[in-house]
C-alpha positions as CSV (number, residue, x, y, z in Angstrom):
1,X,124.1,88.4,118.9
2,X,124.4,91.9,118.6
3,X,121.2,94.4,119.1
4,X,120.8,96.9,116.8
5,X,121.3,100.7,119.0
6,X,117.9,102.4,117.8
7,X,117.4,106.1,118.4
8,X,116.0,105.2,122.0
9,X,119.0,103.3,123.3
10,X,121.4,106.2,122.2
11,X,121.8,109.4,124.5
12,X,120.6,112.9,123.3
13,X,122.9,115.4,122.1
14,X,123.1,117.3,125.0
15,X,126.2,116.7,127.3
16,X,125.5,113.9,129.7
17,X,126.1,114.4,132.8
18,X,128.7,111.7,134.6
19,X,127.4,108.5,135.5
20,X,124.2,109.3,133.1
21,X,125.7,107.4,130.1
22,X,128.2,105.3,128.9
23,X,130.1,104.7,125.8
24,X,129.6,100.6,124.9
25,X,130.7,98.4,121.8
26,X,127.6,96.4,122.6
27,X,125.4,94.0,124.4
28,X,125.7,90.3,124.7
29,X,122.3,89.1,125.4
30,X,121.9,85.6,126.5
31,X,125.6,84.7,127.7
32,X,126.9,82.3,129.5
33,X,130.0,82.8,130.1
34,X,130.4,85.9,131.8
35,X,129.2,84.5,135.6
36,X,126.7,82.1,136.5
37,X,123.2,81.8,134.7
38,X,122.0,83.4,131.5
39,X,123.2,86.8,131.1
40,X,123.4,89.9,129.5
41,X,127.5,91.5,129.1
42,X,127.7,95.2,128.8
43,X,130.6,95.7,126.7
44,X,132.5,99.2,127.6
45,X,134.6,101.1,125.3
46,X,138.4,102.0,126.7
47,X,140.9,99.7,128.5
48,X,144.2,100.9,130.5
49,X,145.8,97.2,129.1
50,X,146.9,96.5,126.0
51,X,147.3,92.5,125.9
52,X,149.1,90.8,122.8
53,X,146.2,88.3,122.6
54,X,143.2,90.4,123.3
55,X,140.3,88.9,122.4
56,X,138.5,92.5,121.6
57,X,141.4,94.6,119.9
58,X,138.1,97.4,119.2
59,X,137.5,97.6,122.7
60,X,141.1,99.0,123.9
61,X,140.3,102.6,122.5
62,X,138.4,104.8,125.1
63,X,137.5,106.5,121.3
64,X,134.4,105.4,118.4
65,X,136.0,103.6,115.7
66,X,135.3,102.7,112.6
67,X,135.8,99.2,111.0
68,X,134.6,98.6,106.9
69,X,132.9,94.7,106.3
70,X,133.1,93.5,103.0
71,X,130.5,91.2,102.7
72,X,128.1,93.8,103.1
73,X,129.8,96.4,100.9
74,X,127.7,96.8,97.0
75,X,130.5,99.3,96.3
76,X,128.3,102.2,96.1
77,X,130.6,104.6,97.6
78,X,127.8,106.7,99.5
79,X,130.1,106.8,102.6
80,X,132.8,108.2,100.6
81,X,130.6,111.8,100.2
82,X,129.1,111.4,104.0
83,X,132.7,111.2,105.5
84,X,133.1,115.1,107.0
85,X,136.7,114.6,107.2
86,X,137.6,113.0,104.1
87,X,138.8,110.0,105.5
88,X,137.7,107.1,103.1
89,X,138.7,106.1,99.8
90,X,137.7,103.3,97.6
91,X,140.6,100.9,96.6
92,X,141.1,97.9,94.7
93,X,140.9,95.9,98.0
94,X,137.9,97.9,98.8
95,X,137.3,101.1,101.3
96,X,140.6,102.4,103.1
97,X,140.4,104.2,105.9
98,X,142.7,106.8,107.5
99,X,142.8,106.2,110.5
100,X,145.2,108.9,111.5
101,X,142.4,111.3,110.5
102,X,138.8,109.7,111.3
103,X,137.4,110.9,114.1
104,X,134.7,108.2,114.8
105,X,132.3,110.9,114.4
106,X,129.7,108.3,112.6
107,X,128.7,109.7,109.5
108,X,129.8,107.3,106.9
109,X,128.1,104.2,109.0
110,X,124.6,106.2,109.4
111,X,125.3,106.9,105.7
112,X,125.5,103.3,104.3
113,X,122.8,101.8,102.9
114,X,124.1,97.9,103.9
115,X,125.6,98.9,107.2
116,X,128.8,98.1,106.0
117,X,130.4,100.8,107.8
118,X,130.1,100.2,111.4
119,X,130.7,102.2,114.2
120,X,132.5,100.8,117.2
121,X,131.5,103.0,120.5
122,X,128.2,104.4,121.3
123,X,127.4,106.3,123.8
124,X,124.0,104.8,125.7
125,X,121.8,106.6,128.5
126,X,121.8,104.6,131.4
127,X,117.7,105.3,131.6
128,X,117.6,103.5,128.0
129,X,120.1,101.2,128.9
130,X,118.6,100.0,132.3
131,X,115.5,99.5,129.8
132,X,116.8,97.3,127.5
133,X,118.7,94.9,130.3
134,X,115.4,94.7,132.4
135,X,113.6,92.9,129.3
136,X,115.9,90.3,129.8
137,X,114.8,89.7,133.4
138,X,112.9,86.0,133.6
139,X,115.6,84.9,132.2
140,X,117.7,86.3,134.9
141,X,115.7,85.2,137.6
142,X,114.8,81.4,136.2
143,X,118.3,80.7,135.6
144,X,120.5,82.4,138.6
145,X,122.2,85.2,136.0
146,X,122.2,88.4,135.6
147,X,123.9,91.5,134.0
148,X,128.0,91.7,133.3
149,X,130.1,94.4,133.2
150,X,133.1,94.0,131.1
151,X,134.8,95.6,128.1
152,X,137.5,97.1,127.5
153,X,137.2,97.9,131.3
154,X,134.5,99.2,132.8
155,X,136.4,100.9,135.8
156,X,138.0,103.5,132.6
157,X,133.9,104.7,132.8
158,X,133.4,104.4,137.0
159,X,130.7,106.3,137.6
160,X,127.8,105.2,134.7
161,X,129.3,101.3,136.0
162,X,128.3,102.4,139.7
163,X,125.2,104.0,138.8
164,X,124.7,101.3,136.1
165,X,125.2,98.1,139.0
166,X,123.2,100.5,141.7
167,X,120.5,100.1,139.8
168,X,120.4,97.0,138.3
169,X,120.4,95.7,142.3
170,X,117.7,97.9,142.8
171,X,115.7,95.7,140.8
172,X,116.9,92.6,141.9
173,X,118.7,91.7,139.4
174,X,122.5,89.8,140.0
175,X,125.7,92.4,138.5
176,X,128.4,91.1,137.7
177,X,132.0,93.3,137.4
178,X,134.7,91.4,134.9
179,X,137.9,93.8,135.5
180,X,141.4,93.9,134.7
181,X,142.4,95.2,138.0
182,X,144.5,98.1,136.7
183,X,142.9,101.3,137.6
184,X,142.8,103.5,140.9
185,X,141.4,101.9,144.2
186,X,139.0,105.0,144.0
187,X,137.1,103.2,141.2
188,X,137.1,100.2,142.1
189,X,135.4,100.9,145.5
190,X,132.7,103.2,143.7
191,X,131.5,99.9,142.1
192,X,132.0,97.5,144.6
193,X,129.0,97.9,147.1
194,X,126.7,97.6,143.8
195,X,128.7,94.6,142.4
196,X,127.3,90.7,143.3
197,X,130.1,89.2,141.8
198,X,133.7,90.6,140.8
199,X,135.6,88.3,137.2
200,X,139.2,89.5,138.3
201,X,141.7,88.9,135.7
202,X,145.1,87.9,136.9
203,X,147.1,86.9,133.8
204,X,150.8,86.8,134.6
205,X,152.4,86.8,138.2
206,X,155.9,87.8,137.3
207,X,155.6,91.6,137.4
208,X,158.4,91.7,134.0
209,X,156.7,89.2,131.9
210,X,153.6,90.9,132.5
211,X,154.8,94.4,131.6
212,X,155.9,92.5,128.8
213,X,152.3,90.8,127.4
214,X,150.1,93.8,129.1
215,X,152.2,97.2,128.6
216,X,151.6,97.9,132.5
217,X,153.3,96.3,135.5
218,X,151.0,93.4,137.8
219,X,151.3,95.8,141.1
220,X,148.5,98.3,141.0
221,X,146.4,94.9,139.8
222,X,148.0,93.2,142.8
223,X,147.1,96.0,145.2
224,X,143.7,96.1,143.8
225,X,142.6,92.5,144.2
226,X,143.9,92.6,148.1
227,X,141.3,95.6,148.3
228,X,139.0,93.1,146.9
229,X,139.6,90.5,149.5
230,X,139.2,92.8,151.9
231,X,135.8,93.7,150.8
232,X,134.7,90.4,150.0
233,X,136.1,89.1,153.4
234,X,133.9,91.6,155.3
235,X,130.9,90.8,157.3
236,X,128.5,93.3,155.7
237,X,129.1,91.7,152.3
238,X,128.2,88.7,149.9
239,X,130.0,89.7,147.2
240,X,131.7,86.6,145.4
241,X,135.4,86.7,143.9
242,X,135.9,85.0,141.3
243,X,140.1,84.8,139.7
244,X,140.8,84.6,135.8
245,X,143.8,83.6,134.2
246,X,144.3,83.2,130.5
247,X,145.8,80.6,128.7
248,X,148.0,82.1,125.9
249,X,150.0,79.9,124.1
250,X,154.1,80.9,124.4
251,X,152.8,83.3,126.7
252,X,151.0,82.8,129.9
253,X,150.6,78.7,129.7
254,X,153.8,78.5,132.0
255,X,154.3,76.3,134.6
256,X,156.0,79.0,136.5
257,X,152.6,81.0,135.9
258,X,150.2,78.5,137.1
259,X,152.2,77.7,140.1
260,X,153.0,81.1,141.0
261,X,149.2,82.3,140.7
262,X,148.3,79.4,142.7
263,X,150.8,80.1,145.5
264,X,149.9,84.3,145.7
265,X,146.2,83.3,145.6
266,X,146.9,80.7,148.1
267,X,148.8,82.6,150.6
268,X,147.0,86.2,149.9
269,X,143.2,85.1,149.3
270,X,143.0,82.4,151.3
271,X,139.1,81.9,152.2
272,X,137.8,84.9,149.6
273,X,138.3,83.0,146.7
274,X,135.1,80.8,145.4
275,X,136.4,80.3,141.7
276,X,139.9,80.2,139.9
277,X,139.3,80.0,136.1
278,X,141.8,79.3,133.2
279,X,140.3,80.2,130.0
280,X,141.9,78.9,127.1
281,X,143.0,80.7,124.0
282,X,140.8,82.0,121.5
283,X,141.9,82.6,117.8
284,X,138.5,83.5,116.6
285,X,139.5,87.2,116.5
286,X,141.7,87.6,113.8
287,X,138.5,89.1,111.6
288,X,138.7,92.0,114.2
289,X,142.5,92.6,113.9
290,X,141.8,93.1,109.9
291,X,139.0,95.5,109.8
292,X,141.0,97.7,112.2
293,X,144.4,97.9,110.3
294,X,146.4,96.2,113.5
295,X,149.0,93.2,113.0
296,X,148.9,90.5,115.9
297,X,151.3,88.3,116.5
298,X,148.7,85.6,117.6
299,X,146.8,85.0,114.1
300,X,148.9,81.8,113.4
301,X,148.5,80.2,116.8
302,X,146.5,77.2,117.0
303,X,144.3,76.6,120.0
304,X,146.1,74.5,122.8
305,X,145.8,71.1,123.1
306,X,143.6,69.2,125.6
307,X,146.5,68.0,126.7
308,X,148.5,70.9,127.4
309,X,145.2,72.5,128.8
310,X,145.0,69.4,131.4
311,X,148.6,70.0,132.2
312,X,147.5,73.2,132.7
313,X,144.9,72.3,134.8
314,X,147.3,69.9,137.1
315,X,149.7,72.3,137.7
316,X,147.4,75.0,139.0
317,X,145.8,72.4,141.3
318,X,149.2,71.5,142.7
319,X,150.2,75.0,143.4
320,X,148.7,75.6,147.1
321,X,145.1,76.4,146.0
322,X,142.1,74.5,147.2
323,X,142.1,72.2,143.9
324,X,138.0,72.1,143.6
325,X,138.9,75.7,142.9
326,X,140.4,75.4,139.7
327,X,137.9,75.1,136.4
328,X,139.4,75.3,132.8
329,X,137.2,76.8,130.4
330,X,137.1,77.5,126.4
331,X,137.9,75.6,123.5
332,X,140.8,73.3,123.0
333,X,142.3,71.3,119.9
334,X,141.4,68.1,119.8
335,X,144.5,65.2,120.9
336,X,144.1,61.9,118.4
């Protein structure tokens, strides 16, 4: 479910200062799947990746955006006269927007009566912020969970995700980082000492075919998650690492992939390494794709097959890893 961001969750017009706010899509109260126990996923605006299949296409701009929903529009055309810029135009399909010129200032969504207009990015105050997670606290506590970092990538925004974690510990409550892996090992250790639990994607271990599906190389990501093990295997800490690959049909559900991952996390991670997590493909998304103007390649692909996903499973088991490791999670199509 997504909150509506009242005036108190949103931070004053003055300049922040760094690590006093953050820009955020939303929050997902109540999760599950984001760590262990109910939690809450801070969504952050910006990633450094741009995956074929992502799941949040709105989310890979560090900028606001603005997206147009139909089945709210009455076709009143208020936004058209709020937008600053000129940007919006009613068509026979409905409002158009130019991209090319909107500057996600926020106008035409604060403008429409139906909230048809929506604005994707908004920068919170970490004072409000820290407010809003902490109503969420039994639930925290009764159930193991926490609060869950994740985007976009929340290492693009280092400092409000360290001061963010710092003080979420500082009232007891369980953080959770879910990174990419691609950003400098200077970020990555300014969250670390405040981080419970680190959801570190590793999607594709041939360095080419992930250049390929990603836009960036694997060997920064690489780099980073040894950093990570090092952390984790130190005696000061009881930080958790947790490995995520993706399932993406034609793309990462390779046999090569899940044996190679299992080998390099075998060999490199030995012993800091509690979970290895395959999470099937998820088409639900295409909506997003849409209201942004972006093609994907992915809208026709089915979910995989339970049996394909088992396969999956299998292989990674084989690979090296210690097979109670290995859990698939997500949806998969039904086998008759």
């Amino acid at each position: 479910m997504k909150p509506t961001v009242s005036e108190e969750c949103q931070a004053p017009d003055r300049p922040s200062e760094p690590g006093r706010s953050a820009l955020l899509l939303h929050l997902q109260r109540l999760s599950t799947e984001d760590g262990p126990g109910i939690r809450t996923t801070v969504f952050f605006k910006g990633c450094p990746l741009h995956c074929l299949w992502c799941h949040n296409p709105e989310s890979i701009s560090p900028l606001p955006q603005i997206h147009w929903l139909e089945n709210r529009c009455i076709g009143c055309e208020t936004c058209l006269a709020a937008c600053p810029a000129g940007c919006l135009s009613s068509t026979d399909q409905g409002i158009n927007i130019n991209r090319a010129r909107c500057q996600g200032c926020g106008a035409c969504a604060a403008a429409c009566p139906t909230n048809a207009l929506e604005l994707l990015g908004t920068r919170w105050d970490l004072d409000a912020l820290l407010r809003v997670l902490l109503k969420d606290q039994t639930f925290y506590r009764t159930s193991g969970g926490g609060v869950t970092l994740s985007g976009g990538e929340p290492l693009m925004q280092p400092e409000a995700a360290a001061e963010l974690c710092r003080r979420l510990q500082e009232s007891d409550v369980h953080t959770a980082l879910d990174t990419c892996g691609f950003c400098s090992p200077s970020a990555l250790e300014r969250v670390l000492p405040f981080t419970d639990l680190i959801l570190f994607d590793l999607k594709e271990i041939d360095p080419e075919r992930h250049r390929t599906f990603t836009g960036q190389g694997n060997r920064q990501i690489m780099n980073n998650l040894l950093l990570v093990r090092d952390y984790v295997r130190g005696a000061a800490t009881t930080t958790q690492l947790w490995i995520r690959t993706p399932l993406i049909p034609a793309a990462t559900d390779t046999q090569e992939n899940m044996l190679g991952t299992g080998r390099w996390i075998a060999r490199e991670l030995d012993g800091a390494v509690t979970r290895w997590e395959l999470c099937a493909f998820n088409n639900l998304c295409r909506d997003k794709y849409r209201r942004l103007g972006i093609p994907w390649d992915f809208a026709d692909r089915p979910l995989l097959p339970e049996n394909a996903v088992r396969q999956l499973t299998e292989w990674a088991r084989q690979s090296g890893v210690n097979p109670d490791l290995v859990v698939a999670t997500g949806a998969a199509h039904p086998v008759d």
